[in-house]
N, C-alpha and C positions, 0 to 999 in steps of 0.2 A: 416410494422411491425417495434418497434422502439425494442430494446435492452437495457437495462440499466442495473445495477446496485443496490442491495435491500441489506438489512441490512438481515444478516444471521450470524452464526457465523464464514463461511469462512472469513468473512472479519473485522474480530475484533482482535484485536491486542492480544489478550488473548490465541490463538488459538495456538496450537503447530504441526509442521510438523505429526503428528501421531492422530492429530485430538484431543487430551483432552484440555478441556480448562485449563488453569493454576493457574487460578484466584480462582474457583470452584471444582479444582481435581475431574471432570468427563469426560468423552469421550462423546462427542458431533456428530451430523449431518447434515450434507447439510440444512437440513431446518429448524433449531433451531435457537431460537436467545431469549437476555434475557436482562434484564432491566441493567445490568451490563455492556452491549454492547459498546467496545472504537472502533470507528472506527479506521480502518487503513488505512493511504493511499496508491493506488497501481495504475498501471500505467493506463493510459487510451489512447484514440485518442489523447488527449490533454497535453499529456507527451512531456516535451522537455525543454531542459535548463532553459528557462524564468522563467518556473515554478518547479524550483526546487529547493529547502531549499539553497542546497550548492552552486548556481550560483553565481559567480563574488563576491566568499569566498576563505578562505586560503584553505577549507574544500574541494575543489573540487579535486578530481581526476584527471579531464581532462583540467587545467586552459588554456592553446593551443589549444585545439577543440570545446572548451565549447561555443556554439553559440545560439541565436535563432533557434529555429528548430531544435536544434539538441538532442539528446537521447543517454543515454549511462548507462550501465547496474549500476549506482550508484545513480542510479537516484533516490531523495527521497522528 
């Protein structure tokens, strides 16, 4: 069984802690999703420095720990 990833409104940038969309001014569900939809990015198996906006930036957090392979909750 493989696991992945589907576009819903969980994962659109639109989406606010309480579940409304923001975009839309409605409350939304687990299984909605709408032509509107931004994804957002969010961590996966494949999270870790290399791949992260602010790597080997002024923007980083952790510019000391910041490595290949490595993961740290600013991660974006």
């Amino acid at each position: 069984m493989e696991v992945k990833s589907i576009t819903s409104c969980l994962n659109c940038e639109n989406i606010t802690s309480t579940f409304d969309c923001s975009k839309h001014n409605i409350e939304v569900d687990v299984d909605k999703v709408c032509s509107d939809h931004v994804f957002k990015q969010a961590l996966t198996k494949n999270s870790n420095c290399s791949n992260c906006k602010n790597f080997n930036t002024q923007s980083c957090p952790n510019p000391n720990l910041a490595a290949e392979g490595m993961l740290c909750f600013s991660w974006a």
